[in-house]
PQR file of N, CA, C, O and H, with PARSE charges and radii, in Angstrom:
ATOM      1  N   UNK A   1     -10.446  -3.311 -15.408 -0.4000 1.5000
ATOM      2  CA  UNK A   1      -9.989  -2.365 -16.393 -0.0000 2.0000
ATOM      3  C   UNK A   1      -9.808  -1.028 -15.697  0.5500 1.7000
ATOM      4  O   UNK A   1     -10.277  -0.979 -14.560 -0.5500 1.4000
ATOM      5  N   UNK A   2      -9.241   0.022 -16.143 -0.4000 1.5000
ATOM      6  CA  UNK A   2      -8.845   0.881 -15.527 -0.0000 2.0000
ATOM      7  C   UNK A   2      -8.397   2.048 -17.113  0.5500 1.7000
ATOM      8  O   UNK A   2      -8.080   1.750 -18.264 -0.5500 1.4000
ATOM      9  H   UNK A   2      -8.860  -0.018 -17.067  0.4000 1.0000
ATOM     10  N   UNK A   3      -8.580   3.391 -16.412 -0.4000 1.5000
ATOM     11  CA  UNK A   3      -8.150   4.407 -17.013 -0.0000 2.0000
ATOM     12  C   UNK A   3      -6.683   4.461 -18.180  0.5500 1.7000
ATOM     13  O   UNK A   3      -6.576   4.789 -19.362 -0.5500 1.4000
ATOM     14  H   UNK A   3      -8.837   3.633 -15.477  0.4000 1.0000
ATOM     15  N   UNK A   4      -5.733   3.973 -17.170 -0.4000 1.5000
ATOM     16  CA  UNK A   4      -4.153   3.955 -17.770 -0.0000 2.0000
ATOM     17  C   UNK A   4      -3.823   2.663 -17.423  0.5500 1.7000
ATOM     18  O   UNK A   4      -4.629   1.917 -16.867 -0.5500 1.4000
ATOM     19  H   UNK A   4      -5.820   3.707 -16.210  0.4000 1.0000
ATOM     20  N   UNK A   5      -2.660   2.332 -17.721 -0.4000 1.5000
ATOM     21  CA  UNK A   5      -2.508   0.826 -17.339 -0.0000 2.0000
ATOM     22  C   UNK A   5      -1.160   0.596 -15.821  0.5500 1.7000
ATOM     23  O   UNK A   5      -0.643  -0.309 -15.166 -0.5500 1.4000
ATOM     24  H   UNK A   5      -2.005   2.938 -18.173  0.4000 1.0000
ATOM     25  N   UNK A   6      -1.146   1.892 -15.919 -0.4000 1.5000
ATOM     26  CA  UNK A   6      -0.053   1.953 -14.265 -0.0000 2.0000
ATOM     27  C   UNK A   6      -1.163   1.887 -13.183  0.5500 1.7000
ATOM     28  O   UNK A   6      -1.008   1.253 -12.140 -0.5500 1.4000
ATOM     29  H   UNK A   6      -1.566   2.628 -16.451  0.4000 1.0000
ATOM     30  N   UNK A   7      -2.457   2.676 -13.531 -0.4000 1.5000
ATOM     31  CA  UNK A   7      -3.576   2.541 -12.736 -0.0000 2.0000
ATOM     32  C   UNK A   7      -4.029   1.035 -12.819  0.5500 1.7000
ATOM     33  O   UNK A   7      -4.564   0.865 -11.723 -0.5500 1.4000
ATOM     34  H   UNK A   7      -2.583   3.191 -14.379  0.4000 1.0000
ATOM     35  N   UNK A   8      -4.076   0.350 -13.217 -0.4000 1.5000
ATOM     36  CA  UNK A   8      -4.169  -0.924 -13.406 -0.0000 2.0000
ATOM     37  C   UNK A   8      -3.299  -1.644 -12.728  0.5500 1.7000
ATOM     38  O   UNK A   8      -3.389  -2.501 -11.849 -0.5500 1.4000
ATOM     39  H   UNK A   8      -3.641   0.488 -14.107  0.4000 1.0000
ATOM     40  N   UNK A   9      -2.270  -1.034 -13.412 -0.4000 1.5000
ATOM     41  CA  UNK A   9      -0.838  -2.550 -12.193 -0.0000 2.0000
ATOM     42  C   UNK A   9      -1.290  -2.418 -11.097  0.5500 1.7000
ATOM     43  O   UNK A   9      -1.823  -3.285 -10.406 -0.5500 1.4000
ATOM     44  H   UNK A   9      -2.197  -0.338 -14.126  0.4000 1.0000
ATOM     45  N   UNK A  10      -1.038  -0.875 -10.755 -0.4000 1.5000
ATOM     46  CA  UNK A  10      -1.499  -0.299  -9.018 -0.0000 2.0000
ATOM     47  C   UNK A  10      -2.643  -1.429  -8.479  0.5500 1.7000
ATOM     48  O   UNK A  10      -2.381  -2.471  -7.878 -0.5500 1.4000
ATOM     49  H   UNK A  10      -0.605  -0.170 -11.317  0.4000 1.0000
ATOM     50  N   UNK A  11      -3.828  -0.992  -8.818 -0.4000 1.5000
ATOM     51  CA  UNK A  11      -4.727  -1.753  -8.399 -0.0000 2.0000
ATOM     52  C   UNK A  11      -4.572  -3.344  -8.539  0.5500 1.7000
ATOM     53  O   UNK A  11      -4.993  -4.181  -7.741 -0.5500 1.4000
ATOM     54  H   UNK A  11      -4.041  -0.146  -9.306  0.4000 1.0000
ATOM     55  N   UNK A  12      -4.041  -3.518  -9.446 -0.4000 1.5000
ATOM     56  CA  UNK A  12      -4.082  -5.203  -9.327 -0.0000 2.0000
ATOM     57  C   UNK A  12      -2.861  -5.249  -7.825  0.5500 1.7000
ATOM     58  O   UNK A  12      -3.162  -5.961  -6.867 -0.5500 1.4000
ATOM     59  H   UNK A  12      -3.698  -2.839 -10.094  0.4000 1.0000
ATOM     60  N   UNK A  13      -1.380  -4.325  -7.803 -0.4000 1.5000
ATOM     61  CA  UNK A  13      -0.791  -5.084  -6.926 -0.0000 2.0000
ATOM     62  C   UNK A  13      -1.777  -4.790  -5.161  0.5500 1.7000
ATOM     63  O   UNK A  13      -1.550  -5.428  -4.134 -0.5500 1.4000
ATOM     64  H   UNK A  13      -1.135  -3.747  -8.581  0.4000 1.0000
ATOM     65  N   UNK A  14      -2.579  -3.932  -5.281 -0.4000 1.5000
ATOM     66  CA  UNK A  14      -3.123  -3.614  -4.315 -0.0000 2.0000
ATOM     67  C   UNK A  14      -4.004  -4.646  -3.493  0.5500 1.7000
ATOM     68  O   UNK A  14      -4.108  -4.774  -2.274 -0.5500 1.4000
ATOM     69  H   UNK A  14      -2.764  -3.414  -6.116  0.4000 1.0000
ATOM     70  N   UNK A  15      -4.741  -5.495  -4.755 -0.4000 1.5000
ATOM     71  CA  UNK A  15      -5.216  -6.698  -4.453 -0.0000 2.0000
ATOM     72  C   UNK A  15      -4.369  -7.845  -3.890  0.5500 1.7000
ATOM     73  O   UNK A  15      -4.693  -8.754  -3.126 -0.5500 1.4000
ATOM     74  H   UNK A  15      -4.657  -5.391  -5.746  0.4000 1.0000
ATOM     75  N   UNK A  16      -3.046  -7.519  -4.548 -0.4000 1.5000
ATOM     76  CA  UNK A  16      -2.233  -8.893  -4.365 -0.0000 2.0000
ATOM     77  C   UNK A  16      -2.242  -9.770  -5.494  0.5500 1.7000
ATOM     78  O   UNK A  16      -1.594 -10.817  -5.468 -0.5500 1.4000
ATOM     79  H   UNK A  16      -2.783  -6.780  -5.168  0.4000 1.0000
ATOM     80  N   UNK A  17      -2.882  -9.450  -6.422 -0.4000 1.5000
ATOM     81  CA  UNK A  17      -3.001 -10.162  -7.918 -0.0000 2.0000
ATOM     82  C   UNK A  17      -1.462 -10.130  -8.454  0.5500 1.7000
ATOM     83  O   UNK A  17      -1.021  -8.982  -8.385 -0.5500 1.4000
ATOM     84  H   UNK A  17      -3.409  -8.600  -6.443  0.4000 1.0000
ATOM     85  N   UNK A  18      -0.551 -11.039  -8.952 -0.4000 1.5000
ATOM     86  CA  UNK A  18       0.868 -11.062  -9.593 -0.0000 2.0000
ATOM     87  C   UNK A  18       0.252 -10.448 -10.542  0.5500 1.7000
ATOM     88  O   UNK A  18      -0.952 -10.402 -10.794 -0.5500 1.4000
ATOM     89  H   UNK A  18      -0.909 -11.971  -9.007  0.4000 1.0000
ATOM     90  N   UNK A  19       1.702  -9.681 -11.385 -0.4000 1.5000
ATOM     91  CA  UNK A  19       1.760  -9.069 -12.678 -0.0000 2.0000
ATOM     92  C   UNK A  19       1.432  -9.987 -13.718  0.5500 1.7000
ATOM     93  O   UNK A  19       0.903  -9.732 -14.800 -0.5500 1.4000
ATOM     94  H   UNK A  19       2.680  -9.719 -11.181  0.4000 1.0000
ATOM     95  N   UNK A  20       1.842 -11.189 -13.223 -0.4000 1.5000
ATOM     96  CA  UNK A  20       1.670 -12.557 -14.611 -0.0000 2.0000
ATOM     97  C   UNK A  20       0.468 -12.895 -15.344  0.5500 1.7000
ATOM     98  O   UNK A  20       0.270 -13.458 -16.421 -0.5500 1.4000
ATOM     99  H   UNK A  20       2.271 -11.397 -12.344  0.4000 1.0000
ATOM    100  N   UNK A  21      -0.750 -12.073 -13.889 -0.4000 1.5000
ATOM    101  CA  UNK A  21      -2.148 -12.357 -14.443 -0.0000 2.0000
ATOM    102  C   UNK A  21      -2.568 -11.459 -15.066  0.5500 1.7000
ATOM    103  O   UNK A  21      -3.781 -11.247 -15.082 -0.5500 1.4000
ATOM    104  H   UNK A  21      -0.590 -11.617 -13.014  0.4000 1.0000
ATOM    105  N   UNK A  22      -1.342 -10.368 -16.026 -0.4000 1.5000
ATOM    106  CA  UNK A  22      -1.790  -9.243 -16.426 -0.0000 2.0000
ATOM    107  C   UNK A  22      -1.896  -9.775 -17.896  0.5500 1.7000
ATOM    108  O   UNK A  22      -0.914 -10.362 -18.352 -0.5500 1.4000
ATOM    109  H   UNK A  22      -0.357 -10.541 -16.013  0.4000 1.0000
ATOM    110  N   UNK A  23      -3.249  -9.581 -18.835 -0.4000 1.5000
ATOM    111  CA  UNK A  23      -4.036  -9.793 -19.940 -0.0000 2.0000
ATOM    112  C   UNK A  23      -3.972  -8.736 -20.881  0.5500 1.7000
ATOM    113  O   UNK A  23      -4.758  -7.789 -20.902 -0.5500 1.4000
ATOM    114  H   UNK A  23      -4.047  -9.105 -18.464  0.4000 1.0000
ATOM    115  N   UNK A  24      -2.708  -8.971 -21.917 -0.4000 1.5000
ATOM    116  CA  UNK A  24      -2.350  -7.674 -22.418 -0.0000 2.0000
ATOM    117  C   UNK A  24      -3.081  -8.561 -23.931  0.5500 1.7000
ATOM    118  O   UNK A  24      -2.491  -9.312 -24.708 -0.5500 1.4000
ATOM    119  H   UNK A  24      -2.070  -9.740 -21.899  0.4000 1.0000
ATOM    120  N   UNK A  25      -4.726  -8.066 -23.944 -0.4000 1.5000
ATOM    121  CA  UNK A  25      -5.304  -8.717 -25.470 -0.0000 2.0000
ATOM    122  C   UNK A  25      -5.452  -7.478 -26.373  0.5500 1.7000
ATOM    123  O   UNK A  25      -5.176  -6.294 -26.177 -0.5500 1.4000
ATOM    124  H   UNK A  25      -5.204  -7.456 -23.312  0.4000 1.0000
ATOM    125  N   UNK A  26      -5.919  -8.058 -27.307 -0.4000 1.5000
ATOM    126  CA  UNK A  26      -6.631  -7.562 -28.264 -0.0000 2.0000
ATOM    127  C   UNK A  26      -8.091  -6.715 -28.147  0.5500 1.7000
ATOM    128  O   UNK A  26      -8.429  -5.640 -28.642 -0.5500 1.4000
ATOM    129  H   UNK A  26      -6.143  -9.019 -27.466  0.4000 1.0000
ATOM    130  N   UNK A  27      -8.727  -7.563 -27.375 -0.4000 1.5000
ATOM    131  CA  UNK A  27     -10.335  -7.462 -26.763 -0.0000 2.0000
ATOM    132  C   UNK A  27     -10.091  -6.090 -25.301  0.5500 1.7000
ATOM    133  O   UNK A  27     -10.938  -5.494 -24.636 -0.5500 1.4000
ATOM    134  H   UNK A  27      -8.453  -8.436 -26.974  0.4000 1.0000
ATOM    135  N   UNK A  28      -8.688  -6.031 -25.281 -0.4000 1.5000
ATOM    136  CA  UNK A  28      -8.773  -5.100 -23.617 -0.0000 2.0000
ATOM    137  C   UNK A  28      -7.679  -5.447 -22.836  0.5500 1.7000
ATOM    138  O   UNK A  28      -7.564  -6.664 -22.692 -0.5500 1.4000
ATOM    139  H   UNK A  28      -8.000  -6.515 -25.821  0.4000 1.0000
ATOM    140  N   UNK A  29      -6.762  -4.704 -22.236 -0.4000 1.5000
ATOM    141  CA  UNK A  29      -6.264  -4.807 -20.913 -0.0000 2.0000
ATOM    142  C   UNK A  29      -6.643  -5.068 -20.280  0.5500 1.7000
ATOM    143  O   UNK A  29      -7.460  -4.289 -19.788 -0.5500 1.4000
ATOM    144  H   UNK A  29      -6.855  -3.715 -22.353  0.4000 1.0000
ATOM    145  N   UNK A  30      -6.466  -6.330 -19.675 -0.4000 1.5000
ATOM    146  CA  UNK A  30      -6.559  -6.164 -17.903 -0.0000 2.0000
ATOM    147  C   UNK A  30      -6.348  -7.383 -16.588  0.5500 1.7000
ATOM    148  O   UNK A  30      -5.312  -8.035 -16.721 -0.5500 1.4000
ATOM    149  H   UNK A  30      -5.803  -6.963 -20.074  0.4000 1.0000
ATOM    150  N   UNK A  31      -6.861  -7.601 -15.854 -0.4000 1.5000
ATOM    151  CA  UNK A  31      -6.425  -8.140 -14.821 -0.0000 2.0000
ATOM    152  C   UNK A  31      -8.009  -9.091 -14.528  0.5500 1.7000
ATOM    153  O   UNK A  31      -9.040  -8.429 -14.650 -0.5500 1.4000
ATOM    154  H   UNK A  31      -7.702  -7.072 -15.746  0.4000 1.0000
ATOM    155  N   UNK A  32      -8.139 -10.435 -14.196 -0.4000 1.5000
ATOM    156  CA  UNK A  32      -9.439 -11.046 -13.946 -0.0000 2.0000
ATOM    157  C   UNK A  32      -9.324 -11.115 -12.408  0.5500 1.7000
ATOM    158  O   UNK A  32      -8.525 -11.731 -11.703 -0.5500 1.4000
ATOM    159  H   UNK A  32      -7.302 -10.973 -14.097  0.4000 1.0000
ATOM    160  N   UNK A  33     -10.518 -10.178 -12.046 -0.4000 1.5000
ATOM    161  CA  UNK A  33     -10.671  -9.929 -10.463 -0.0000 2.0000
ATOM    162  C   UNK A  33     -11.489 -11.024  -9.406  0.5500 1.7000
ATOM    163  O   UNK A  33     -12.636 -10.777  -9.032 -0.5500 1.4000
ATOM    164  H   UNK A  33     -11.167  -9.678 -12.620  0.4000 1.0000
ATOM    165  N   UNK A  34     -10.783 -12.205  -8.996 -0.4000 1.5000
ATOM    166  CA  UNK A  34     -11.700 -13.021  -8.295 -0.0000 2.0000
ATOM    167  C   UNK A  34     -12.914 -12.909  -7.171  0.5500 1.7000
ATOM    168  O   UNK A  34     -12.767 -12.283  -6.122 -0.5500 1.4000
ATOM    169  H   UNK A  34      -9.852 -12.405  -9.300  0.4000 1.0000
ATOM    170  N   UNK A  35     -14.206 -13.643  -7.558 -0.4000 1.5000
ATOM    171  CA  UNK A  35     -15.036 -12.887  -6.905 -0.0000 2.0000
ATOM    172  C   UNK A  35     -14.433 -12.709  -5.335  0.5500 1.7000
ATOM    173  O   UNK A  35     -14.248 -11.515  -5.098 -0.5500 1.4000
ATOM    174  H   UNK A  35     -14.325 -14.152  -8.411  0.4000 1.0000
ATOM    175  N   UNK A  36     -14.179 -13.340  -4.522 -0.4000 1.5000
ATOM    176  CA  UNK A  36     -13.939 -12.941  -3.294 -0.0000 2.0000
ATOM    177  C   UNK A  36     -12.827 -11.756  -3.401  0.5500 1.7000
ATOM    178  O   UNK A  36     -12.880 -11.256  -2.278 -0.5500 1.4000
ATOM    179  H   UNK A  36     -14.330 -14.310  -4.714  0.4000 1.0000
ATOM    180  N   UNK A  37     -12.187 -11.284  -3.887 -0.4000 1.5000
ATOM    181  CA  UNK A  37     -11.402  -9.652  -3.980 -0.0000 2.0000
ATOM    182  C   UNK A  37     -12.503  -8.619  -4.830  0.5500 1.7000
ATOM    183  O   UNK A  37     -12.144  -7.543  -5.307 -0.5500 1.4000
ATOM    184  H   UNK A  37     -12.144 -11.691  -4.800  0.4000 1.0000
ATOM    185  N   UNK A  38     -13.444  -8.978  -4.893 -0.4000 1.5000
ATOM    186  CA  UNK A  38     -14.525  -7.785  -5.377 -0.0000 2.0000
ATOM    187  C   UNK A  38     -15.053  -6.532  -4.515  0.5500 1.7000
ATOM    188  O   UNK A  38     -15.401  -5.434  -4.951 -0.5500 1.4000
ATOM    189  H   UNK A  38     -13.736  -9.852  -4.505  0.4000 1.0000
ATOM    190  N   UNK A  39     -15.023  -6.999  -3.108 -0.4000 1.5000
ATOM    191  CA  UNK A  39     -15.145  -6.190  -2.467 -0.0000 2.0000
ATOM    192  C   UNK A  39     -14.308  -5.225  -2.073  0.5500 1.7000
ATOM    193  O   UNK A  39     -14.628  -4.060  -1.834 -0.5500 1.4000
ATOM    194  H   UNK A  39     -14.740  -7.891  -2.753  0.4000 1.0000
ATOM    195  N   UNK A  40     -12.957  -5.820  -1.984 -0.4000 1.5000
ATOM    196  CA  UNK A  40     -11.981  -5.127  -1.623 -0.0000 2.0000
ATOM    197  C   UNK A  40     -11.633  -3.931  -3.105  0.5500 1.7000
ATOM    198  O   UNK A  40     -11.436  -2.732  -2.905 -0.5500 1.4000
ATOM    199  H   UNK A  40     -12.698  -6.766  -2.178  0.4000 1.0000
ATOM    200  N   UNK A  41     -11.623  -4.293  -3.925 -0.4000 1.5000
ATOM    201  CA  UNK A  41     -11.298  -3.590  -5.019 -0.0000 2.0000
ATOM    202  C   UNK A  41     -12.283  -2.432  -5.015  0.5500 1.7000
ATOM    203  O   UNK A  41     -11.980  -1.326  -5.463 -0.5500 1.4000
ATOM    204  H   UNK A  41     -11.783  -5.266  -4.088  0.4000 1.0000
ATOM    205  N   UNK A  42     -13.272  -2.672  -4.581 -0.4000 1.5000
ATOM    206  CA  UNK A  42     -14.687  -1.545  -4.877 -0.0000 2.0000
ATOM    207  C   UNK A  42     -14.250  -0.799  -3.804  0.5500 1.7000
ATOM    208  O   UNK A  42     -14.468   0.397  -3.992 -0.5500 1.4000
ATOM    209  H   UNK A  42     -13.518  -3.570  -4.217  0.4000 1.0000
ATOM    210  N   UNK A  43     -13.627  -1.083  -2.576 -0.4000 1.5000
ATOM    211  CA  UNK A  43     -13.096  -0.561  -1.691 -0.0000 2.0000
ATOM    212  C   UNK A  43     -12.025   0.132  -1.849  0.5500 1.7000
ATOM    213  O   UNK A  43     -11.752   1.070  -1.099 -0.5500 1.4000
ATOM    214  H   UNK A  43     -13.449  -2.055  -2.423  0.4000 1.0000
ATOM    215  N   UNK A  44     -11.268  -0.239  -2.857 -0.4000 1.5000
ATOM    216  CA  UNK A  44      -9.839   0.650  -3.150 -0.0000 2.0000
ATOM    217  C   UNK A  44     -10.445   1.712  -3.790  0.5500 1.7000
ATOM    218  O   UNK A  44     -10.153   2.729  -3.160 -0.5500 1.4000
ATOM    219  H   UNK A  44     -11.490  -1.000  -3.466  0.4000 1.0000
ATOM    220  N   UNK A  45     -11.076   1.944  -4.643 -0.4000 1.5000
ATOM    221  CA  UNK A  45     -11.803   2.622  -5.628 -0.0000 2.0000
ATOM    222  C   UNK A  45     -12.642   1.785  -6.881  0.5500 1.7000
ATOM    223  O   UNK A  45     -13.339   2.431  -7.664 -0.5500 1.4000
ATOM    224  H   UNK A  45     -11.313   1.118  -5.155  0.4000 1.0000
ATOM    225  N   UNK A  46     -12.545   0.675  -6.968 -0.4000 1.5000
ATOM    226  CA  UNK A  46     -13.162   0.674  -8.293 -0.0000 2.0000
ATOM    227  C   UNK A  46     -14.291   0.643  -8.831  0.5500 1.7000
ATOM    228  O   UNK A  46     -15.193   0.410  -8.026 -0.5500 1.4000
ATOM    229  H   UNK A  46     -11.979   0.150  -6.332  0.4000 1.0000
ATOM    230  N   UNK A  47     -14.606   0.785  -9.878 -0.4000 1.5000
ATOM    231  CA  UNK A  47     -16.445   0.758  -9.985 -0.0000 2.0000
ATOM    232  C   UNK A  47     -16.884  -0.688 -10.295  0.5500 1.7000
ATOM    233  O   UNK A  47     -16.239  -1.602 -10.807 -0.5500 1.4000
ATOM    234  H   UNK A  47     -13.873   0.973 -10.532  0.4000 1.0000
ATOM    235  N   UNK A  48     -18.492  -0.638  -9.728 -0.4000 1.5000
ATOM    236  CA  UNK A  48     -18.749  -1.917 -10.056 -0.0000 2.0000
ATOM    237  C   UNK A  48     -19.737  -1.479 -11.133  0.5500 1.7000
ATOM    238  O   UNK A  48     -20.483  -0.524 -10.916 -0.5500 1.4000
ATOM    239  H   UNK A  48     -19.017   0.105  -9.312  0.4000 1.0000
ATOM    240  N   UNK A  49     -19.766  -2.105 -12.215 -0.4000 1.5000
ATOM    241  CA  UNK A  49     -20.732  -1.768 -13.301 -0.0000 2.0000
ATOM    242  C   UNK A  49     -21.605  -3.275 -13.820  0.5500 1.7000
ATOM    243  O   UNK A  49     -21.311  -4.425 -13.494 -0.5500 1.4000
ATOM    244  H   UNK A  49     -19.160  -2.881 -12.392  0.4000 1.0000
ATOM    245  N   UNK A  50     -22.275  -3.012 -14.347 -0.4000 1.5000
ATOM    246  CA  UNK A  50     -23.665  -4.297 -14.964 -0.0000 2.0000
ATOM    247  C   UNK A  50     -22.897  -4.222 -16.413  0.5500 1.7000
ATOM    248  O   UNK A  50     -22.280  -3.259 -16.869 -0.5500 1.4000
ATOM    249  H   UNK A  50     -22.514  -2.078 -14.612  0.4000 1.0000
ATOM    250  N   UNK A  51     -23.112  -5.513 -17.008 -0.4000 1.5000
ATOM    251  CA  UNK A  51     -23.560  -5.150 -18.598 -0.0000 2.0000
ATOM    252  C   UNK A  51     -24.491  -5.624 -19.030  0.5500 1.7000
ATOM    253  O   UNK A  51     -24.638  -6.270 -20.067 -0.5500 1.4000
ATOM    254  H   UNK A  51     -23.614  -6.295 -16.638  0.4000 1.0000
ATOM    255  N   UNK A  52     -25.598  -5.170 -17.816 -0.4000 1.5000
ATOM    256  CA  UNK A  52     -26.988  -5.318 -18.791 -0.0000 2.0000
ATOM    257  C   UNK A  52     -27.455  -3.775 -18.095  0.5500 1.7000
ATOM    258  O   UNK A  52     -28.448  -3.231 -18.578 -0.5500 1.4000
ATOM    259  H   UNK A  52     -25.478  -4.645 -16.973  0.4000 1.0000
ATOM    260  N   UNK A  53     -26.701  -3.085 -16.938 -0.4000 1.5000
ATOM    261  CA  UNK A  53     -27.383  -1.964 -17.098 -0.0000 2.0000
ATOM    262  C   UNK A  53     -26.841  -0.671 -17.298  0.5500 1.7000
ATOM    263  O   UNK A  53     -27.587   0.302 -17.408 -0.5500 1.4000
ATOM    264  H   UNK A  53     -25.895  -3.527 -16.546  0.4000 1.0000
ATOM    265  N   UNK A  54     -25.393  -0.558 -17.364 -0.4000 1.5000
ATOM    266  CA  UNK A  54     -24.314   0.372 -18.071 -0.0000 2.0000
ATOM    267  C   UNK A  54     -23.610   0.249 -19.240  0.5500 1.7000
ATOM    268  O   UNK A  54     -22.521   0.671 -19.629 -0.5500 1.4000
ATOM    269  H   UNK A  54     -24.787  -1.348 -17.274  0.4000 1.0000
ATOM    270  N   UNK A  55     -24.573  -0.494 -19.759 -0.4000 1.5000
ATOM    271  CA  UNK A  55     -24.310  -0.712 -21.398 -0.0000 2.0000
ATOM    272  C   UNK A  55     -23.294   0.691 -21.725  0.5500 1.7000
ATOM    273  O   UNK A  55     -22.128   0.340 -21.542 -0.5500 1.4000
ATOM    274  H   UNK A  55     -25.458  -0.837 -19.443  0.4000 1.0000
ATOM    275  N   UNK A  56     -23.343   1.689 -22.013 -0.4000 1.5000
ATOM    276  CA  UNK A  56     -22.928   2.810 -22.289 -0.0000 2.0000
ATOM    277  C   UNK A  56     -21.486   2.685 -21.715  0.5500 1.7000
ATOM    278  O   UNK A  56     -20.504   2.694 -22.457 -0.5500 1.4000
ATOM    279  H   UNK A  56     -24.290   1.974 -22.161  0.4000 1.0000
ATOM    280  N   UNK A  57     -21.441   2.622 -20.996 -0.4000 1.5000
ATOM    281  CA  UNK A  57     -20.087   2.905 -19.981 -0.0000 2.0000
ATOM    282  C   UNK A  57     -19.339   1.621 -20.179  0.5500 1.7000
ATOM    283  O   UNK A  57     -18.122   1.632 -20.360 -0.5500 1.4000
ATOM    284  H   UNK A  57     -22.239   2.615 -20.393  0.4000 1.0000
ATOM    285  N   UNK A  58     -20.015   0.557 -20.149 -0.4000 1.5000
ATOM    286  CA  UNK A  58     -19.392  -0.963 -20.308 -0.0000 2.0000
ATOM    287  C   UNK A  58     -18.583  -0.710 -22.017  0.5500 1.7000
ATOM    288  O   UNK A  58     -17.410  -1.016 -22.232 -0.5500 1.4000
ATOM    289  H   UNK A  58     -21.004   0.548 -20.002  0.4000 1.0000
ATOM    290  N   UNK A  59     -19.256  -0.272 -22.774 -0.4000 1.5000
ATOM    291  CA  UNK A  59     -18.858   0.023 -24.016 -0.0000 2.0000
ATOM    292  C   UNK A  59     -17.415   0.733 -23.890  0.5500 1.7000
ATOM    293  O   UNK A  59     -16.453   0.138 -24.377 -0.5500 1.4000
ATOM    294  H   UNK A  59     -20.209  -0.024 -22.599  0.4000 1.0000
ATOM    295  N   UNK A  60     -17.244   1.826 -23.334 -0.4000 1.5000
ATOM    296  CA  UNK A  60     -16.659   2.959 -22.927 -0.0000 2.0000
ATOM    297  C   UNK A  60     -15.141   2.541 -22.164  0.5500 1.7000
ATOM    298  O   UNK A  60     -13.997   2.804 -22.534 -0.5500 1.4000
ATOM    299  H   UNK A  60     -18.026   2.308 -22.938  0.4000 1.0000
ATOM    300  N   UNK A  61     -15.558   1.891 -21.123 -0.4000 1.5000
ATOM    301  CA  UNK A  61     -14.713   1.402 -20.417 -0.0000 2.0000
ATOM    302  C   UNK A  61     -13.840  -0.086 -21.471  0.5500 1.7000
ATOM    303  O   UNK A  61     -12.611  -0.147 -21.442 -0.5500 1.4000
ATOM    304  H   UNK A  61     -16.488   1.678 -20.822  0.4000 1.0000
ATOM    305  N   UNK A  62     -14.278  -0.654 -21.921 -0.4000 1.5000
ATOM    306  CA  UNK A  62     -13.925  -1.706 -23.169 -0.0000 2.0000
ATOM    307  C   UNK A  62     -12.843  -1.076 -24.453  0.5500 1.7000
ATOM    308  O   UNK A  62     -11.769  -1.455 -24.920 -0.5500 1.4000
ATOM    309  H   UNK A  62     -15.276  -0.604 -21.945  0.4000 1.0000
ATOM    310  N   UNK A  63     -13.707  -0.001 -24.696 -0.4000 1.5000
ATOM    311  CA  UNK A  63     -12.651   0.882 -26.056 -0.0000 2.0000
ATOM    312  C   UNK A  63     -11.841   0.869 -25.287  0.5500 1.7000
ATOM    313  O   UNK A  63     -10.975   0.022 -25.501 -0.5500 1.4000
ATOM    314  H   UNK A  63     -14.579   0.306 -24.316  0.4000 1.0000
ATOM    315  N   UNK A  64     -11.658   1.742 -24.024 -0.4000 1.5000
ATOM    316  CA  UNK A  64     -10.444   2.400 -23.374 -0.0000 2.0000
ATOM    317  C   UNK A  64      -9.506   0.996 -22.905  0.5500 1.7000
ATOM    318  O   UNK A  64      -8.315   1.233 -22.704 -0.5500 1.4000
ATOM    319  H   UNK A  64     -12.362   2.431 -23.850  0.4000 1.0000
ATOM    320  N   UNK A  65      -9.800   0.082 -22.788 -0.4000 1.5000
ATOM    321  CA  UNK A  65      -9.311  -1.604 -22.295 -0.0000 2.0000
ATOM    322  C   UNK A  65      -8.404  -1.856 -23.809  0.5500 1.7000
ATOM    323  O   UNK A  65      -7.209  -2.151 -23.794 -0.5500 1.4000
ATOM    324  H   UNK A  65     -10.767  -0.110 -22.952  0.4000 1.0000
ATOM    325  N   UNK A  66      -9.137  -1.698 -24.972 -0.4000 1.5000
ATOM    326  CA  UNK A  66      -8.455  -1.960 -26.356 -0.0000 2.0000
ATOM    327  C   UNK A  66      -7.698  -1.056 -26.781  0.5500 1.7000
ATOM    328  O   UNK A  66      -6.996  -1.375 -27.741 -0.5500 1.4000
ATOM    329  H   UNK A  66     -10.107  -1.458 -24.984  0.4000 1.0000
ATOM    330  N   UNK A  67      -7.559   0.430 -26.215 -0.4000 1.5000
ATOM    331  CA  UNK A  67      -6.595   1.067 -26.839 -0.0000 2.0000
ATOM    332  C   UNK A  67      -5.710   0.937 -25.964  0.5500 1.7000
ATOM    333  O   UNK A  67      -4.710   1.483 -26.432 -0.5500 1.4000
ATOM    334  H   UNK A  67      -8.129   0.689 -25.435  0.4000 1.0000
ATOM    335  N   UNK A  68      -5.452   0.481 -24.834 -0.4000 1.5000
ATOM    336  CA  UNK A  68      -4.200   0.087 -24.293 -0.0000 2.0000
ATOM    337  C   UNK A  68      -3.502  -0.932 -24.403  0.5500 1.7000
ATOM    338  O   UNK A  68      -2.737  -1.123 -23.457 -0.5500 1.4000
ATOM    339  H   UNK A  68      -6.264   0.037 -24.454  0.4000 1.0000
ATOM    340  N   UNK A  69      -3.481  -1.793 -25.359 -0.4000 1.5000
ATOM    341  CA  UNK A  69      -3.093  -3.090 -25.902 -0.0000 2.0000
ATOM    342  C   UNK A  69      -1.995  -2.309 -26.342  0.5500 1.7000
ATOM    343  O   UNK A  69      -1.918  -1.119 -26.648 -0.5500 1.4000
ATOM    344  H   UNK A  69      -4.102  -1.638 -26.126  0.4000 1.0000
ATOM    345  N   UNK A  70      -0.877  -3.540 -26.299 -0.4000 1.5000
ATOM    346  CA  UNK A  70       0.483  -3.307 -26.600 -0.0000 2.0000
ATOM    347  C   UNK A  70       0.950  -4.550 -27.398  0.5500 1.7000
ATOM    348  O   UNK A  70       1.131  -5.663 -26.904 -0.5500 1.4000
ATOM    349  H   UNK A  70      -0.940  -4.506 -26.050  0.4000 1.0000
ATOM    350  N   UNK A  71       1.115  -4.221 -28.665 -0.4000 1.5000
ATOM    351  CA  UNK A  71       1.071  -5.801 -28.923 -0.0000 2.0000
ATOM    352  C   UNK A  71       2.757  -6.136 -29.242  0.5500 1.7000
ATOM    353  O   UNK A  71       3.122  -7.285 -29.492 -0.5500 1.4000
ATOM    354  H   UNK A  71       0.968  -3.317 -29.066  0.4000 1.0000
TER
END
């Protein structure tokens, strides 16, 4: 998930992830990051977060995933 959703393409094409695996739901925007590209992504910038210990932010980051739905 990501801020905007150009920040999103970006990063997904950065991985090498196709656009096709782009998840335009209800529940959130976004892209499913395979574990072996986890590192690399945390490496581009992204955050790695818990949801058992950034509850707050996991929340946060989720709204912002659902208001970018385009339906």
């Amino acid at each position: 998930m990501a801020d905007t959703l150009p920040e999103l393409h970006a990063m997904a094409a950065q991985l090498g992830i196709p656009r096709r695996a782009f998840q335009n739901r209800r529940s959130g925007a976004h892209y499913d990051v395979p574990a072996p590209l986890r590192l690399q992504a945390i490496a581009l910038g992204a955050q790695a977060i818990s949801r058992h210990t950034d509850r707050a932010l996991v929340k946060a980051v989720i709204s912002n995933a659902r208001g970018q739905y385009l339906p």
